[in-house]
Rosetta silent file (secondary structure, phi, psi, omega in degrees, C-alpha in Angstrom):
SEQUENCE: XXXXXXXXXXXXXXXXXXXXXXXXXXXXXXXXXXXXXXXXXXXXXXXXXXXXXXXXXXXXXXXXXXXXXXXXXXXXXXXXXXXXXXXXXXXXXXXXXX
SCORE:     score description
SCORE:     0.000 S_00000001
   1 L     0.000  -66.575  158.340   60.697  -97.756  159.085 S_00000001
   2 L    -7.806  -38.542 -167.471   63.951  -96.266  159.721 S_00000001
   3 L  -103.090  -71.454  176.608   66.025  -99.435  159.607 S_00000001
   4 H   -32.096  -38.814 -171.042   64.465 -100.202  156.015 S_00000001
   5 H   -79.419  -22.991  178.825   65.386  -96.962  154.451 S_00000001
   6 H   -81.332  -73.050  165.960   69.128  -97.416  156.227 S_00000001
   7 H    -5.261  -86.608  171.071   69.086 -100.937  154.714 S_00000001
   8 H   -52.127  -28.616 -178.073   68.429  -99.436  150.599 S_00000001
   9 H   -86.014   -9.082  169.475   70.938  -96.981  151.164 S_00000001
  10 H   -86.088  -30.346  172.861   73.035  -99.133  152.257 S_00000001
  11 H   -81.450    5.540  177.554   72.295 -101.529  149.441 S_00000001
  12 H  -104.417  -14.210  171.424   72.343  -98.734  147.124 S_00000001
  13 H   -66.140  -66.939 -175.980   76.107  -97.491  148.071 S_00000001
  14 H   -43.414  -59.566  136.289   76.778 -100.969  147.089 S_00000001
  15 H     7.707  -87.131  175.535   75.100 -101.061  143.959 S_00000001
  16 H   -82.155    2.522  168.891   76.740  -98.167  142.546 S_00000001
  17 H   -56.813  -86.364 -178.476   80.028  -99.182  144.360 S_00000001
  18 H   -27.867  -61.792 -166.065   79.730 -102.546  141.818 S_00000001
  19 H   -70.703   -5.657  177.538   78.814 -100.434  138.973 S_00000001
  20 H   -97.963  -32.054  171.317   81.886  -97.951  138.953 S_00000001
  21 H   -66.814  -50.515  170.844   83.979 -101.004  139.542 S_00000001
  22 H   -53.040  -17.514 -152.247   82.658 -102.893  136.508 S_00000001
  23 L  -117.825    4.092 -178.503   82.686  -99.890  134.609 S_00000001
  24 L    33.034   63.724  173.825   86.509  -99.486  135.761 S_00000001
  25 L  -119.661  127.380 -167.821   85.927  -96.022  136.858 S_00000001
  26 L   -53.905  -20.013 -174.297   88.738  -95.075  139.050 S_00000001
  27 L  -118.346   62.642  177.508   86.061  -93.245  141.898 S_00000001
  28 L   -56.426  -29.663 -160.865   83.914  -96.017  143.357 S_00000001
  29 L   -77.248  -38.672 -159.773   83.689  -94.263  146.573 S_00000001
  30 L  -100.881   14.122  171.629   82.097  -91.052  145.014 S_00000001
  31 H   -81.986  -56.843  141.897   79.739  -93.310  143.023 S_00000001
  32 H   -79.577   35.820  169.659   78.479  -94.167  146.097 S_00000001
  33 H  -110.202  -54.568  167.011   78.256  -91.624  148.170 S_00000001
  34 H   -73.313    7.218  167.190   76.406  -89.774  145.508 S_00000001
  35 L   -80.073  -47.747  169.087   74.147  -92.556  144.847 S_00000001
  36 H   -65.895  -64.332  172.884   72.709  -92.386  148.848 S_00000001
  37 H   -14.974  -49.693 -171.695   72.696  -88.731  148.160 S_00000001
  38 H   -74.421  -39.149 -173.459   70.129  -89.102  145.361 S_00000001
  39 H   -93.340  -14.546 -178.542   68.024  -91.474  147.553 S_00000001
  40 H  -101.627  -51.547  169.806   68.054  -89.142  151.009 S_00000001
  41 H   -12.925  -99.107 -172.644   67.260  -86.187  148.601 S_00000001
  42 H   -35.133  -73.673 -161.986   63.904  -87.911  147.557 S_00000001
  43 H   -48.902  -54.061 -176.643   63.013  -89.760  151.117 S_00000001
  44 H   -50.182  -47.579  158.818   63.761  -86.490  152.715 S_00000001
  45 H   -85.972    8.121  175.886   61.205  -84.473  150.575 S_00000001
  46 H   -80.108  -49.127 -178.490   58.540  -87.103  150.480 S_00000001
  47 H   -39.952  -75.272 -158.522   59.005  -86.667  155.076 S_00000001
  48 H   -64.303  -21.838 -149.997   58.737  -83.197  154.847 S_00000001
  49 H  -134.396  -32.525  151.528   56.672  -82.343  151.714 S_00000001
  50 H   -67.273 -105.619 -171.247   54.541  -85.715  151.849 S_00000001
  51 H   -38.157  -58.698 -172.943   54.303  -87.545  154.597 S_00000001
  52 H   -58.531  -54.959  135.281   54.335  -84.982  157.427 S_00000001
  53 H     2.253  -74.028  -81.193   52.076  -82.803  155.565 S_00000001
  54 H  -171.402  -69.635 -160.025   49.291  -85.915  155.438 S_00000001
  55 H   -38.909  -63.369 -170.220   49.989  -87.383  159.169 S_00000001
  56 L   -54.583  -38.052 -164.052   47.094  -84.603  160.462 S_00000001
  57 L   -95.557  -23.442  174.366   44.500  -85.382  157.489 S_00000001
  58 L   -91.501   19.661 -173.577   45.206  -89.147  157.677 S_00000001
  59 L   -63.396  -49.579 -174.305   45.350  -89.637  161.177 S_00000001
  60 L   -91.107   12.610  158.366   41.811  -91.803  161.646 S_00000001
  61 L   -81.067 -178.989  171.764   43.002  -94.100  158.558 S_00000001
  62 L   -47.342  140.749  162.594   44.393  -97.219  159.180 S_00000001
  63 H   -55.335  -49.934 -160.607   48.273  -97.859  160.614 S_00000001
  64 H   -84.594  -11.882  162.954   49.385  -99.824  157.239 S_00000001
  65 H   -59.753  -26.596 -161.948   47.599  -96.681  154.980 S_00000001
  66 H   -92.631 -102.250 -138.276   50.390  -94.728  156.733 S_00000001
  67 H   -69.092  -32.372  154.898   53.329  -96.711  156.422 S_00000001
  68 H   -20.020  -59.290 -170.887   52.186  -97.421  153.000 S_00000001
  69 H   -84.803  -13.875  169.841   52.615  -93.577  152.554 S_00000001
  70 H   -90.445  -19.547 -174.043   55.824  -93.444  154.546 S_00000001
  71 H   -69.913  -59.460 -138.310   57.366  -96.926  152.367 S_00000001
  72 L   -50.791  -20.356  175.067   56.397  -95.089  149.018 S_00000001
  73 H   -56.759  -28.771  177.405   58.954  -92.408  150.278 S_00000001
  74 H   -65.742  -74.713 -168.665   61.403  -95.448  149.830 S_00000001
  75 H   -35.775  -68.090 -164.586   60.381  -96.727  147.005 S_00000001
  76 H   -47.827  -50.032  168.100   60.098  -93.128  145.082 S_00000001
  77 H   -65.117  -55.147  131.982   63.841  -93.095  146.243 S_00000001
  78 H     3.570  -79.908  168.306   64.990  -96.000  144.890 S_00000001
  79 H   -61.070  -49.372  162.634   63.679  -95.426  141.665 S_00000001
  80 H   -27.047  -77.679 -166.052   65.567  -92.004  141.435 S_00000001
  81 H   -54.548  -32.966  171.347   68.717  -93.545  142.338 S_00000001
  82 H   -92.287    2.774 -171.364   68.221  -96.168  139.701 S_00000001
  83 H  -108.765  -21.355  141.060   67.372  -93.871  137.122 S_00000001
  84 H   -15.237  -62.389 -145.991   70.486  -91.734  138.462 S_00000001
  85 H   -85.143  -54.048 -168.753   72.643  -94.709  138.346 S_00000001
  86 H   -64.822  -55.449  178.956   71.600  -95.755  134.186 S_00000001
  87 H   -23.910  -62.570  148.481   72.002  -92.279  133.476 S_00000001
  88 H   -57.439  -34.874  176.986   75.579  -92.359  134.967 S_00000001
  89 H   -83.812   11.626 -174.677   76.655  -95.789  133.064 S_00000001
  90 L  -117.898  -32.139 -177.459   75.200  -94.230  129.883 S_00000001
  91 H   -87.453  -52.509 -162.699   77.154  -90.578  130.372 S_00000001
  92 H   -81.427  -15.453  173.040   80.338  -92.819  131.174 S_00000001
  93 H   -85.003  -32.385  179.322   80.098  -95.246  128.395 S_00000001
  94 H   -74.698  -30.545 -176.717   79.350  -92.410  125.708 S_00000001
  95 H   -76.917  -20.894  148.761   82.574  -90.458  127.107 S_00000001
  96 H   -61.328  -58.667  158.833   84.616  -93.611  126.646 S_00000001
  97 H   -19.190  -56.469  168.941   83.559  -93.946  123.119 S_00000001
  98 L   -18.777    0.000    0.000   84.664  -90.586  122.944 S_00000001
């Protein structure tokens, strides 16, 4: 599980890495770096506020309901990060307008 969740954040550095370079914003580096940020946020309170939570009352389900409920921690992060990321090209395109 571990190695997936290193894996999107690593493709998610990248991601918004691309998008500050297409968007010829001079700070690629702190587009990604806050872009993982957004996504460890989220995985980190789905562990702690989800998942861990749920591991005692879900014990005697199945192994794949459980990693189900540990991916969705991914997922949930993900999305954040992409609606982070449109947010950012949309605040940087109206201040260019500007």
């Amino acid at each position: 599980m571990g190695i997936i969740g290193g894996l999107v954040a690593v493709a998610i550095a990248i991601w918004f890495y691309r998008t500050a370079i297409e968007l010829n914003d001079p700070k690629p580096f702190v587009w990604a770096v806050n872009g993982v940020i957004a996504y460890y946020i989220v995985v980190f309170l789905w562990q702690f506020l989800v998942f861990k939570p749920a591991i005692p009352a879900l014990h005697h389900q199945s192994p794949g309901f459980l990693t189900l409920i540990h991916l969705a921690g991914t997922v949930i992060g993900a999305l954040v990060a992409w609606f982070v990321r449109s947010r950012w090209i949309a605040s940087s395109r109206r201040s260019k307008e500007s």
